[in-house]
N, C-alpha and C positions, 0 to 999 in steps of 0.2 A: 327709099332714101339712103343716101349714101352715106354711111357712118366715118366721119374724120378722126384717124387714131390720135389718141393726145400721146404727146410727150410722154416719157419716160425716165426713171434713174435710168442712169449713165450707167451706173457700178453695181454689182452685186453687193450688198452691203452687211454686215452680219444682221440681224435685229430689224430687217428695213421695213415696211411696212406699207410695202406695194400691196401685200395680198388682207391686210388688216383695213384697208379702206373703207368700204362698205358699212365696215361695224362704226370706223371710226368716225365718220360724217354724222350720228347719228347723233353724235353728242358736240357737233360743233354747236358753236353758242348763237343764239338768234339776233344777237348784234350784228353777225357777219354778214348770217343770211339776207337779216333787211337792210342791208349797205351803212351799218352805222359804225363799222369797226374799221376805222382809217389806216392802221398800219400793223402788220402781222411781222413777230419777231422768232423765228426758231435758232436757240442758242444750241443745239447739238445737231447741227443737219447732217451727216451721213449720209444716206441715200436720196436721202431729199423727199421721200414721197409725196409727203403729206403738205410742202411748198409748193411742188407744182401742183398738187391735187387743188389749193386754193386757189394760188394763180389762173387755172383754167376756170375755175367754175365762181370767183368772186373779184369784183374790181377794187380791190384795196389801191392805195393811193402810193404806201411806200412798204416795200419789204425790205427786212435785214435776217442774214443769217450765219451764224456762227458756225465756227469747229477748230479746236485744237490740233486739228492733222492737217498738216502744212502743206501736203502733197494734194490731199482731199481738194483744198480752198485754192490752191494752183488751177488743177485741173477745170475746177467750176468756172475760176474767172478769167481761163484762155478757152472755153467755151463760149463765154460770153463777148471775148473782145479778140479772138485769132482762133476761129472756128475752121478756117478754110486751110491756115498752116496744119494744124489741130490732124484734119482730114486724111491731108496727103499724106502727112507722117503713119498714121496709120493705115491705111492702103498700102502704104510701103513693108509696111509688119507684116500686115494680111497673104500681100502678094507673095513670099518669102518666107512666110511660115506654113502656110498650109501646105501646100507640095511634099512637104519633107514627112519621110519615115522616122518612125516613135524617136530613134535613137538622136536622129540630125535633128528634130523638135526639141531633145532633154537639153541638146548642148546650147542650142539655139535661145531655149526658154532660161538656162541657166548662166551663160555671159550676158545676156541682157540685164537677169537679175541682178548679176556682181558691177556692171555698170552702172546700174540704178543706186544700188547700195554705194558706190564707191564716189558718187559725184560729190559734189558742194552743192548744198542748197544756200541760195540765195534768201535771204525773206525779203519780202516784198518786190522780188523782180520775177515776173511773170517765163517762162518757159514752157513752151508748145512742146518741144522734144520731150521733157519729166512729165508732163502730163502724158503724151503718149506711149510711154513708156509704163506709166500707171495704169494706165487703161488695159492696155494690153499684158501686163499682171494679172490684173484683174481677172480678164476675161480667159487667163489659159492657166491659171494655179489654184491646186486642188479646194475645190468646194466657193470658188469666187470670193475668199477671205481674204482682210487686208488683217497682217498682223505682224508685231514688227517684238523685235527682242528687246533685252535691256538696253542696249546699245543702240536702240532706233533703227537697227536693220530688220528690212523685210526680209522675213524667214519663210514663207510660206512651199514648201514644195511645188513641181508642175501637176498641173490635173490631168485628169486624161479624158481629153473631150475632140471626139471625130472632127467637128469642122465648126470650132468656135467663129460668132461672131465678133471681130477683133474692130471693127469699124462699121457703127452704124450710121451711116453717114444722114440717114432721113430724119434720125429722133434728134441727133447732134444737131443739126441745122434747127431744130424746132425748138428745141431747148434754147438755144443760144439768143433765138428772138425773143423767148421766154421769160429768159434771166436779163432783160438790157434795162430793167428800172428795180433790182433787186441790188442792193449793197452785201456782199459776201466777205466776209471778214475773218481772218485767223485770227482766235480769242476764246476768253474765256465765259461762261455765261454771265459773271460778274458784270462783263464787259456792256450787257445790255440795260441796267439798271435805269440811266438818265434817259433810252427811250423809250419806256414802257410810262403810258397815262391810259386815263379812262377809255380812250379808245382803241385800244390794243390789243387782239389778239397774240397770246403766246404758249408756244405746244415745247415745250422739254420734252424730249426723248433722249434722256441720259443712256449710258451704258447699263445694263437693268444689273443689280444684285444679285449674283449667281445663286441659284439652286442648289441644292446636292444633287450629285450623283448626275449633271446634266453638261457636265465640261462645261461653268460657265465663261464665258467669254469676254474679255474687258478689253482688249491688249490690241488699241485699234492705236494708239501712243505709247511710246515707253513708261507713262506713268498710268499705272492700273487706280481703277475707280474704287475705294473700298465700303466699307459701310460709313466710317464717319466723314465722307465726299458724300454718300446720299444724307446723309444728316444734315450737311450744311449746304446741300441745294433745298432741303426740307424749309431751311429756316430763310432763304433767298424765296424761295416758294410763298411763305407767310410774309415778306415785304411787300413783295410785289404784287399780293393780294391786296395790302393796304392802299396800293393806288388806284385801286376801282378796276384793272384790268380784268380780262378774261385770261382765264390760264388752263391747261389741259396739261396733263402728263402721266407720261407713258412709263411702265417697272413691270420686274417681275412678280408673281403673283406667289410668295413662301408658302401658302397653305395648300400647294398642288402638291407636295410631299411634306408637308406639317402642319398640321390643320390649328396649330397653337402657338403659330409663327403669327406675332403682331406686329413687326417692325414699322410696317408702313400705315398700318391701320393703328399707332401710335404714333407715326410720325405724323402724317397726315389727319391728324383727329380735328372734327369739325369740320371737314372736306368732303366731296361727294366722292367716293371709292365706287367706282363700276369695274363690272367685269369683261373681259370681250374672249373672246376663243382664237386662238392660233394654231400655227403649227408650230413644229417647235422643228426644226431647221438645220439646228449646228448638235452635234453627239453624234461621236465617232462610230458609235452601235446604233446600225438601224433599228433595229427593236422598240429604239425608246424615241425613235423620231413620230412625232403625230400629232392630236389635238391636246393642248394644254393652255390654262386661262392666264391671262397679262389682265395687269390693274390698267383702267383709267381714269385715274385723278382729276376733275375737275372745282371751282371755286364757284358755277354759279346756277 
């Protein structure tokens, strides 16, 4: 029998949780499975995994999902509604950047960047070209991070990768039929408050609270996540429990280098704390790249 690939993230995302799936399905809630959970809300979507991972394998009735990165929630929703402008703009990258020798790529990959950086965004007015322009960041700067300075400029250097894929034109198209009854929103997780009831599935995967010694990583907006932002998604956390939702959420795990670090096993007390294994992805020293444990927080 012939296996149908499903959908995919669009984007390398730091944190993303393409390769956490498995563990993570384990602890979805049994509302979902037996069709009784009507509407699924992820207020940090990033790479999306764990959206489309539902979308393909449960019939929810309405999804919503959030993100502060304006470029991010662009790009999803000219996926969803100018997939085919979307397209050719990048086949036009592709066709124009590959050919070129390292140096004609640096110049190539670096006016692109300063164009990207130097535009006007819009909010709320949709653009194919910033999206594809995003994408193909994405897909050709070192290590596929999106990471922007204080100034909200993307800083990330070029990567150096032989014959990136800068346009997948097959997962695009599949995604886009994907997302056509999903509401994608630039916002805050506040922002999802009045649609979460009993029937709700909702998965936070915040920016996790860095580690020591592990480059942690926040800086996906010019405004970094610190510890009292996870305190007060802690305490959003404990509301939205009070409305009979299902809720899951994703952090780093502080006792994989201090085994007397309780922040979240204090913040979260009275919650179900699982563990799951990762890899651990972003450190500039291979060495320390490999298996390391992430919390998951669940309510039920």
């Amino acid at each position: 029998m012939e296996t149908i690939e499903k959908a995919r993230p669009f984007v390398k995302w730091a944190g993303g949780k393409a390769g956490l799936i498995p563990q993570i399905t384990k602890y979805y809630p049994d509302a979902l499975k037996s069709g009784q959970i009507e509407r699924y809300i992820e207020p940090f979507l990033g790479g999306g995994a764990i959206l489309l991972d539902v979308l393909q394998k449960y019939d929810v009735k309405e999804a919503y999902a959030y993100d502060t990165n304006q470029d991010l929630v662009n790009a999803y929703n000219v996926i969803k509604t100018d997939v085919d402008n979307l397209i050719k703009k990048l086949q036009k990258y592709e066709k124009e950047y590959l050919p070129l020798d390292e140096e004609e790529r640096k110049e190539y990959y670096y006016d692109l960047r300063d164009e990207y950086n130097s535009a006007e965004v819009k909010s709320g007015k949709l653009s194919y070209k910033r999206a594809a322009q995003f994408i193909f960041l994405n897909k050709t700067c070192f290590n596929g991070l999106y990471r922007v300075n204080a100034s909200g400029d993307f800083n990330v250097p070029m990567g150096n990768y032989k014959n990136p894929t800068i346009c997948d034109t097959e997962n695009l198209l599949k995604l886009s039929r994907l997302l056509q009854n999903v509401e994608i929103i630039c916002g805050d997780y506040h922002d999802t408050l009045e649609l979460v009831n009993p029937k709700t599935f909702v998965y936070f995967d915040p920016p996790y609270r860095p580690l020591p010694d592990t480059n942690g990583f926040t800086s996906y907006t010019k405004d970094d996540f610190n510890d009292e932002d996870q305190k007060r998604l802690g305490e959003f956390y404990k509301q939205l429990s009070q409305k009979d939702a299902k809720l899951m959420l994703s952090n780093s795990n502080p006792k994989n280098t201090n085994e007397s670090d309780t922040f979240f096993d204090d913040l979260y007390k009275g919650f179900y704390i699982n563990e799951v294994q990762a890899n651990r992805a972003i450190n500039s020293d291979g060495a320390k790249r490999g298996k390391i444990s992430e919390l998951l927080i669940i309510n039920y």
